[in-house]
C-alpha positions in Angstrom: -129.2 154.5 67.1 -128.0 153.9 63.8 -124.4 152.4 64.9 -126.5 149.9 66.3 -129.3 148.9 64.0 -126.2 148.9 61.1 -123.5 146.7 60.5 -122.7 144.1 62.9 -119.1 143.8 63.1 -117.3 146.0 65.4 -115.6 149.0 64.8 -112.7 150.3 67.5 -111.3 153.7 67.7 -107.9 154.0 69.5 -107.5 157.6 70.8 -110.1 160.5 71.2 -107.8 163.3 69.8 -109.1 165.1 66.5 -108.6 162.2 64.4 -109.8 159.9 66.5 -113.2 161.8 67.0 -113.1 162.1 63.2 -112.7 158.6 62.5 -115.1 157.6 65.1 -117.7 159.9 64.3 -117.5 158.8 60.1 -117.5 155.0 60.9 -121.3 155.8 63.1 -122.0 158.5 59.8 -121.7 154.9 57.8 -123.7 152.9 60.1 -121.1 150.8 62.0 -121.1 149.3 65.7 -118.2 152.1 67.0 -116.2 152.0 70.2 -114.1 154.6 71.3 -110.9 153.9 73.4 -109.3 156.9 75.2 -106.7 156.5 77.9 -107.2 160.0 79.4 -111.0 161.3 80.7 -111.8 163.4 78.6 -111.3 163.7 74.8 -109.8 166.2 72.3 -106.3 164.9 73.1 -103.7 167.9 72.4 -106.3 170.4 71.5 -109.1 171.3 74.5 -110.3 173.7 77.0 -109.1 174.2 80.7 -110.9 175.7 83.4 -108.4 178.3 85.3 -110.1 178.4 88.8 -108.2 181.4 89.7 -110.5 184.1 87.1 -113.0 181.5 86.7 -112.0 181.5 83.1 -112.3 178.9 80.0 -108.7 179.2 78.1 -107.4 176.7 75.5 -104.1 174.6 76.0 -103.0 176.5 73.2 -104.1 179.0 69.9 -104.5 177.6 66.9 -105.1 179.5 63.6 -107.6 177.6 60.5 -107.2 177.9 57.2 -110.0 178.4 54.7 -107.8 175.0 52.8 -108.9 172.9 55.7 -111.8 171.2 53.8 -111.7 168.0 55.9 -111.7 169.5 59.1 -114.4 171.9 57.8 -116.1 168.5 57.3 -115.8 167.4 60.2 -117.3 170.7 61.7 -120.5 170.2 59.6 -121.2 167.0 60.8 -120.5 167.6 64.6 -122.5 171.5 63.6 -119.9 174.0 64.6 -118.8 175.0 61.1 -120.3 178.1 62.4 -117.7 178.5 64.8 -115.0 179.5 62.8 -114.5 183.2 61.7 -112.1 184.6 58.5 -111.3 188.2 59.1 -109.7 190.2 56.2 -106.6 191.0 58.1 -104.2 190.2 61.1 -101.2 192.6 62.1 -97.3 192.1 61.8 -95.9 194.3 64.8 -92.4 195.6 65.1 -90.6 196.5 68.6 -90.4 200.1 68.0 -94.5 200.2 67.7 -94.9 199.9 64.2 -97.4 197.9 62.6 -98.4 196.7 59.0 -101.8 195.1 58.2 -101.2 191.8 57.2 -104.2 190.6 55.0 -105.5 187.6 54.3 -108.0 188.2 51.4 -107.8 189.6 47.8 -105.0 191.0 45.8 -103.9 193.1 49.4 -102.6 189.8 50.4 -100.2 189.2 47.6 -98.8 192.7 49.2 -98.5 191.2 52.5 -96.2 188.2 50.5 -94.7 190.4 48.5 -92.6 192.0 51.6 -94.8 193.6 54.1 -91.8 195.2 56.0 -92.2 198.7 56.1 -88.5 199.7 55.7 -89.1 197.8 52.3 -88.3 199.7 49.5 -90.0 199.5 46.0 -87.4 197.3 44.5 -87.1 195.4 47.6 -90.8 194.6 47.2 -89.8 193.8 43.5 -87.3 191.2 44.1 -89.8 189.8 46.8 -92.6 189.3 44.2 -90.1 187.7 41.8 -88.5 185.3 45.3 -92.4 184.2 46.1 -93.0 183.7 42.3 -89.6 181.0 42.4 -91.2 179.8 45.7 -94.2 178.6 44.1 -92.4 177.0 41.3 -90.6 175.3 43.1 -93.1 174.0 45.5 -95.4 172.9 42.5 -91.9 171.3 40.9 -89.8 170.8 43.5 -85.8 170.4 42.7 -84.5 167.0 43.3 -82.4 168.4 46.3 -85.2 170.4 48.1 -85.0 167.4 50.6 -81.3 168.5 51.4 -82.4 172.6 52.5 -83.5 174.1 55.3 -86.4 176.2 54.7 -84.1 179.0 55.3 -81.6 177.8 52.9 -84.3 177.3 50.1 -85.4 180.9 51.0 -82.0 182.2 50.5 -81.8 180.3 47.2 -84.6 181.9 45.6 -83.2 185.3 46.5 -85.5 186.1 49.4 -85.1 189.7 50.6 -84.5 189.6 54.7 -87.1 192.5 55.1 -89.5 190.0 53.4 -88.4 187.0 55.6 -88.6 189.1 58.5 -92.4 190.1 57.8 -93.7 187.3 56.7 -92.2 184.0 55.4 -90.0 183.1 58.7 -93.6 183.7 60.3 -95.3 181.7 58.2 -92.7 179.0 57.9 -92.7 178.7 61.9 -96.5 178.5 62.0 -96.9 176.0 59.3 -94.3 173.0 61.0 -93.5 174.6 64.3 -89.9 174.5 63.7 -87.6 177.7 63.1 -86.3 177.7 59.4 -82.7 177.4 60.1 -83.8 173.8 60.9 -86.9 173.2 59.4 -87.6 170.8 56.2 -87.7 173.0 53.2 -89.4 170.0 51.8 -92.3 170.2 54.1 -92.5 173.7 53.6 -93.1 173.4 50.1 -95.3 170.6 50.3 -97.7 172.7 52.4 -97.0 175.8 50.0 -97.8 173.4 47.3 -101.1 171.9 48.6 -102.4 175.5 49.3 -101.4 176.9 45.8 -103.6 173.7 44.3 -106.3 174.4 46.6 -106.5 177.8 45.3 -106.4 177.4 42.0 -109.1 174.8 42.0 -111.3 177.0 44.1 -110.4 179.8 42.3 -109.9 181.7 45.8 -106.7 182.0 47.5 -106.2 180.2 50.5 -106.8 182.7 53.8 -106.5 182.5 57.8 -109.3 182.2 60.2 -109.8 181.4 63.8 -112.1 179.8 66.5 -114.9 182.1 68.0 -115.6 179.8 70.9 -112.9 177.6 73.0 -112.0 174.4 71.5 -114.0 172.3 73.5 -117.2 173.6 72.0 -115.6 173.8 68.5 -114.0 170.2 68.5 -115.5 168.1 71.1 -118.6 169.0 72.6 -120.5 168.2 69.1 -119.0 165.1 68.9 -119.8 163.7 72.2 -123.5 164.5 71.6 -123.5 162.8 67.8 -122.1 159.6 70.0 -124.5 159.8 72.0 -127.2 160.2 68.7 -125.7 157.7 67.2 -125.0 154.6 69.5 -120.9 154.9 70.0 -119.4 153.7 73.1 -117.0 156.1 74.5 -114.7 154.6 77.6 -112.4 156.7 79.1 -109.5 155.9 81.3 -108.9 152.6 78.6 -105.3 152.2 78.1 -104.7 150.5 74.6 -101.6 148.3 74.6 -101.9 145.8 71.6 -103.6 145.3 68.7 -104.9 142.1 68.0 -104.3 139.9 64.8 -105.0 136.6 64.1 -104.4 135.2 60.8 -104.3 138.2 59.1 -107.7 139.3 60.5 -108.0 141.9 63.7 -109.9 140.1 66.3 -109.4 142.5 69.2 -107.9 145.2 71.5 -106.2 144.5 74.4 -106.0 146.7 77.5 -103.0 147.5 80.3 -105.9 145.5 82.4 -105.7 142.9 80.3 -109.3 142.8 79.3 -109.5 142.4 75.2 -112.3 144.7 74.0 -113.2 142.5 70.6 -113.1 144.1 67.6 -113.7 143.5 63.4 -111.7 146.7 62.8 -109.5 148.8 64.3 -108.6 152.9 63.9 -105.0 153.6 65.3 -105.3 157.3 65.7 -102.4 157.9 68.5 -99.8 160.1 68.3 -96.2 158.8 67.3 -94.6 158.8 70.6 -97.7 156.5 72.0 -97.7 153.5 69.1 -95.1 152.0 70.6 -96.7 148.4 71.2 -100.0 148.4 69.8 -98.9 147.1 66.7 -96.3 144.1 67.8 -99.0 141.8 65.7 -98.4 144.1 62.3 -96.0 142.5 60.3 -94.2 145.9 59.3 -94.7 147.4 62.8 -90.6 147.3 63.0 -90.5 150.3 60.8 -93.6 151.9 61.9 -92.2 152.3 65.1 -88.6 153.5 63.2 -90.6 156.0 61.2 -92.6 157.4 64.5 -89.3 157.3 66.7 -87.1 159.5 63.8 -89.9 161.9 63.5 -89.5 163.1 67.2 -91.2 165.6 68.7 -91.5 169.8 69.0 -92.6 171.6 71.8 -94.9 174.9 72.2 -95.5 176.9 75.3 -98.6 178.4 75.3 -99.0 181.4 77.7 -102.2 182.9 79.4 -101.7 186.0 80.4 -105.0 188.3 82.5 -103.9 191.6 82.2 -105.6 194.4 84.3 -105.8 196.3 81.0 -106.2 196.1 77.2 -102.7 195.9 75.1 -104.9 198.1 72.2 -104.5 195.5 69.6 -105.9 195.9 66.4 -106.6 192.0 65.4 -107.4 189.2 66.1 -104.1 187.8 66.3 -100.8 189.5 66.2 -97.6 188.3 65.1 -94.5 190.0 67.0 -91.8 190.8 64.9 -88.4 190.6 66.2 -85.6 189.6 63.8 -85.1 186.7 61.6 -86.4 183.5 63.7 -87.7 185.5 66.6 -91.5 185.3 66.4 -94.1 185.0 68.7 -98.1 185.2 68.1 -100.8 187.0 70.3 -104.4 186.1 69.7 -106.9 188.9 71.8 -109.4 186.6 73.4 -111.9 189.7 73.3 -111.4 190.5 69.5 -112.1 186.6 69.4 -115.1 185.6 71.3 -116.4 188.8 72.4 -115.4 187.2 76.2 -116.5 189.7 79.4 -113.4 192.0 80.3 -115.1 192.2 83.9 -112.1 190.4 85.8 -109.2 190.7 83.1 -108.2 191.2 79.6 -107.0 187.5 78.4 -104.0 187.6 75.8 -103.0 184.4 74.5 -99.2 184.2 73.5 -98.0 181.4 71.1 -93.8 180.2 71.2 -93.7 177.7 68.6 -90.1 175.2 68.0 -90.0 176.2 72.4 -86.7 174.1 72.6 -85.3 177.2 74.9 -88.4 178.3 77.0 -90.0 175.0 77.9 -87.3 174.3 80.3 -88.3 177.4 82.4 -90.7 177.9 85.4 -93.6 179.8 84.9 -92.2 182.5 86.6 -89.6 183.0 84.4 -91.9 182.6 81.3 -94.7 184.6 82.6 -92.2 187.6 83.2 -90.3 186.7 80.0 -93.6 187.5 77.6 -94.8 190.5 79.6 -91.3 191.8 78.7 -91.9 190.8 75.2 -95.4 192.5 75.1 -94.1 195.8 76.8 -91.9 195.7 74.1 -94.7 196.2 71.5 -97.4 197.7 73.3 -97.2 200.8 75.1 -100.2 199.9 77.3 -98.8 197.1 78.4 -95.9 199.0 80.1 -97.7 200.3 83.1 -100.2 196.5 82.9 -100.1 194.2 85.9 -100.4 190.9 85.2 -103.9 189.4 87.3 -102.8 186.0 86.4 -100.8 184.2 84.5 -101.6 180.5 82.9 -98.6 178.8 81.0 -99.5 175.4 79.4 -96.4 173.6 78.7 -96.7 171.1 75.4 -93.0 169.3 75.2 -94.8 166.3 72.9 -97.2 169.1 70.7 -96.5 167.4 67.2 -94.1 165.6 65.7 -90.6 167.3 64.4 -90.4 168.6 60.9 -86.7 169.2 61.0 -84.1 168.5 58.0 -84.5 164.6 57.0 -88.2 163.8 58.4 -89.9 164.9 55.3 -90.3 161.1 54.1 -90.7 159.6 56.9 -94.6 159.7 57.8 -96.2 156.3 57.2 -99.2 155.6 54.9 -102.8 155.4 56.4 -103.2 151.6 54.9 -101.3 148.8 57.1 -100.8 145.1 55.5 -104.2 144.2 57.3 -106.9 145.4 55.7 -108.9 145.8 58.8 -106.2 147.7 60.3 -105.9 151.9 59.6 -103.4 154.3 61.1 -104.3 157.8 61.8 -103.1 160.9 63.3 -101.3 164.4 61.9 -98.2 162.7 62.1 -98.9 160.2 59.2 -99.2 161.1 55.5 -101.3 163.8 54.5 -101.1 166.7 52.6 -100.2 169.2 55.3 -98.2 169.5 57.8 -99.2 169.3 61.8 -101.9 170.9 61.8 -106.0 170.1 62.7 -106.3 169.8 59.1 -103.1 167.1 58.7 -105.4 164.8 61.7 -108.7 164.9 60.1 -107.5 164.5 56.6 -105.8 161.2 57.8 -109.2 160.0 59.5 -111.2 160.8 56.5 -108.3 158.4 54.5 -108.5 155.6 57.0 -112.0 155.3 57.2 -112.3 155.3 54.0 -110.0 152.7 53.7 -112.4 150.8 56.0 -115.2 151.3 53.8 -114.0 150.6 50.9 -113.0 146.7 52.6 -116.6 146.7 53.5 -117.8 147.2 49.8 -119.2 150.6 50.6 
């Protein structure tokens, strides 16, 4: 139990989401006496498994596409031993509603085709002045103008002479996915931050960054692995614990206190909570006034994530899918089959993907089970005479934080004014934007913040 034969002072984790598990898992890595406070009972937080009794099926709360950049999270992985879990195909496919479809790769110099205007109404100059738009994009993400702050993604699209066929195919997509926001309200600066931090990653790996996906469900991938290095490794986990303050004492954390008013003493302390839950912990932090500013301006977005057990295949070609409908319109379907090779013995599962679901969270899941079978009949022709065997909608008002017009500053630093004090979680300063990758990034920063107080 090397957490326990290690260092003697006491090492609290607040939260058991992905950066929570990260930190938690790194602090026992180095040796430290780690507890692990999560309020719910089980851990993962806003990325996990759920058992749907009615096909006796494992679904996630929601898809989630990797990218190759994700080096923390890939980190993280190894430790916990699920890197293997994660696959990179060569391709995915853009669909239109008319039943068209355009491969959409990920690898090589085909992928700067699928950049470069992937439409397939585009014509050759078309293509031409997309190559020359995603050649400004880079620029300016590596350089950005002193007003990038000011735009929209969409605005900064249509300032580097974006072709719509091109936005259509791929870079409204892509924006969407990358800060779950649409782009007539999304922060071009966030955008190009993310653009930015890819096109480094890239070039220092000489390979371009590419899109994979999880072969199991996310509990295996994210959690499972963890809970058995906790238990290798001597960290407490105690579920159902509802953090409420954060202890400081002349200038020194002391403790944890909990809504039963125990204190659970501690040397050093992880925050790793989302922003719409910090609200309190950090009344002892002498800067928690904007803390709690920064978290309450940053807001949230909301994703629907919809389930559907179909009676037949929908003859996808990939993976995962992205439905093409118009500028802004854009939904992703991830084949469960293609994915993890799952038995097709009761249903076919499709897993649909609204991202920025200001409109369709507020509906029943009637309304949005019949809304996406709609959607799909649209683009599949099997799916026209499909019954749906069940449908699963997991509604996620509070996924991540917003990345609208005017948030792109706002994200506070890992490091707090007490050194034994560290904040964590994708909505504080990283390198991406909310993603797996943004979470785990900020644990490896804040334990390493830890370490570095230690003398390690």
């Amino acid at each position: 139990m090397a957490g326990q034969q290690g260092d003697p002072r006491k090492y609290v984790v607040i939260g058991g989401g992905l950066a929570g598990l990260a930190s938690a898992v790194w602090l026992a890595e180095a040796g430290k006496q780690v507890t692990l406070l999560e309020r719910r009972g089980r851990l993962g937080g806003r990325t996990h498994a759920m058992k749907v009794e009615a096909v006796d099926d494992l679904p996630d709360n929601g898809q989630h596409v990797i990218a190759s950049g994700y080096e923390h999270l890939f980190r993280y992985l190894r430790t916990i031993g699920t890197r293997e879990y994660v696959a990179f195909p060569n391709r995915g496919t853009l669909r239109w509603p008319d039943g068209r479809s355009v491969d959409m790769y990920t690898r090589g110099v085909r992928a700067l085709g699928t950049l470069f205007g992937g439409h397939p109404d585009a014509t050759p100059l078309e293509r031409a002045r997309a190559a020359v738009a995603t050649a400004r994009l880079g620029w300016q993400a590596l350089h950005q103008p002193v007003d990038l702050a000011d735009l929209t993604t969409a605005q900064w699209f249509d300032r580097v002479g974006m072709p719509a066929k091109a936005r259509e195919a791929i870079w409204d997509w892509l924006a969407l996915g990358i800060a779950a926001e649409p782009v007539h309200q999304e922060s071009a600066a966030v955008f190009a931050r993310v653009l930015a931090t890819g096109i480094r990653h890239g070039i220092a790996h000489r390979q371009a960054v590419t899109i994979g996906y999880p072969t199991t469900d996310l509990d295996t991938l994210y959690v499972t692995g963890a809970e058995k290095y906790f238990r290798e490794h001597g960290v407490e986990v105690r579920h159902r614990a509802v953090a409420r303050r954060i202890v400081i004492e002349n200038g020194e954390v002391t403790g944890v206190t909990l809504a039963d008013s125990s204190t659970v003493p501690a040397d050093a302390v992880v925050c790793a909570v989302p922003n719409g839950n910090i609200g309190g912990l950090l009344d002892d932090l002498p800067e928690h006034a904007d803390i709690y500013a920064r978290a309450d301006k940053l807001g949230y977005t909301p994703i629907v994530s919809t389930n559907l057990y179909l009676d037949r295949p929908l003859g996808t070609r990939s993976e995962f899918e992205a439905l093409i409908g118009g500028t802004g319109v854009i939904d992703e379907v991830f084949d469960r089959q293609l994915m993890t090779g799952r038995s097709t013995e009761q249903a076919w599962l499709y897993c649909l993907t609204t991202s920025g679901a200001y409109e369709q969270i507020h509906k029943t899941n009637e309304e949005i089970v019949a809304e996406q079978m709609e959607l799909l009949r649209r683009y599949y022709p099997a799916a026209r005479q499909a019954k749906v065997v069940h449908g699963h909608v997991v509604r996620m008002p509070k996924a991540t934080f917003s990345q609208v017009l005017g948030t792109h500053d706002l994200r506070p630093a890992q490091r707090t004014s007490v050194p034994g004090l560290v904040l964590a979680g994708d909505w504080t300063a990283t390198d991406w934007s909310a993603t797996m990758e943004s979470a785990v990034q900020s644990a490896a920063v804040a334990v390493d913040l830890l370490l570095a107080r230690d003398g390690r």
